[in-house]
C-alpha positions as CSV (number, residue, x, y, z in Angstrom):
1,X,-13.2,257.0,34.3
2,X,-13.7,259.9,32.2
3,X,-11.3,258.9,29.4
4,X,-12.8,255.4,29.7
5,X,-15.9,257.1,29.3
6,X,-14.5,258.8,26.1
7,X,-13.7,255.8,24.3
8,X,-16.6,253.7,25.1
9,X,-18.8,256.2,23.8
10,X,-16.5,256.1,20.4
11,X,-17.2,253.0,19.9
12,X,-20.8,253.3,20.9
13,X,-20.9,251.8,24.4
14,X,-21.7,253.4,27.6
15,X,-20.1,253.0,31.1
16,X,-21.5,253.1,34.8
17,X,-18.6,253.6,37.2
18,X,-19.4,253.5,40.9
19,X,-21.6,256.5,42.3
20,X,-19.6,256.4,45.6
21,X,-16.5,256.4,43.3
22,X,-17.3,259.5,41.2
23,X,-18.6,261.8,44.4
24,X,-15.4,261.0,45.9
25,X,-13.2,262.1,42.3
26,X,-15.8,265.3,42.2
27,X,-14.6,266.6,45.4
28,X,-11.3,266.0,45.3
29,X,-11.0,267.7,41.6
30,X,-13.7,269.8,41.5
31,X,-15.0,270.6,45.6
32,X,-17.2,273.5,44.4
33,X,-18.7,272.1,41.8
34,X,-19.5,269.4,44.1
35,X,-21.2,271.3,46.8
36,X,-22.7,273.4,44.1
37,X,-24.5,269.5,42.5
38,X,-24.8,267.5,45.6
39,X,-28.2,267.1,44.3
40,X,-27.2,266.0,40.9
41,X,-26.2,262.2,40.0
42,X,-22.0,262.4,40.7
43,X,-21.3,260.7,37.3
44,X,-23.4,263.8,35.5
45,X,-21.7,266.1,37.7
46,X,-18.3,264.6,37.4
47,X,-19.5,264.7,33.3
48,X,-20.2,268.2,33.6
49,X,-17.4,269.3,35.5
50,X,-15.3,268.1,32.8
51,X,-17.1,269.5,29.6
52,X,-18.3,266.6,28.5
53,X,-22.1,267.1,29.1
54,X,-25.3,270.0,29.8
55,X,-27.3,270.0,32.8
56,X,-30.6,270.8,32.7
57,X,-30.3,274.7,33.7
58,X,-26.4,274.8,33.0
59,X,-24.5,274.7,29.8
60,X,-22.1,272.4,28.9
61,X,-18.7,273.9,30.5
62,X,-16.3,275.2,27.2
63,X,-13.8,275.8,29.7
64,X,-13.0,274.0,33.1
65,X,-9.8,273.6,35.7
66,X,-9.2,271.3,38.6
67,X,-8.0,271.5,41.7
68,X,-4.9,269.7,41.1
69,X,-2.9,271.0,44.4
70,X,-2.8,269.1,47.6
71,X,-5.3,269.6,50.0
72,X,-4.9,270.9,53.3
73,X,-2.2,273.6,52.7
């Protein structure tokens, strides 16, 4: 989604992935970033997460990690 996101906005076009889809991506990759912005639309937060966008009240990230390892262990 987010790379999708990348290149539609190069060539000037915008996406709108599934809100269900991107809460679900957000706290897999990112889980305290999304209790931190369970308030926040999960595509902005997902956008955030990643560096790609501000918040209102939070700058746009110039460095970010997820959590790649598997859950549970």
């Amino acid at each position: 989604m987010l790379h999708g996101d990348d290149i539609a906005q190069g060539l000037g076009l915008a996406i709108d992935p599934p809100r269900d889809v991107c809460t679900r991506v957000l706290a897999r990759l990112f889980p305290e970033a999304a209790q931190e912005l369970a308030t926040v639309d999960p595509w902005a937060a997902l956008r955030w997460s990643t560096g790609r966008i501000e918040l209102p009240g939070r700058p746009q990230l110039k460095e970010w990690r997820w959590q790649g390892a598997p859950q549970g262990g």
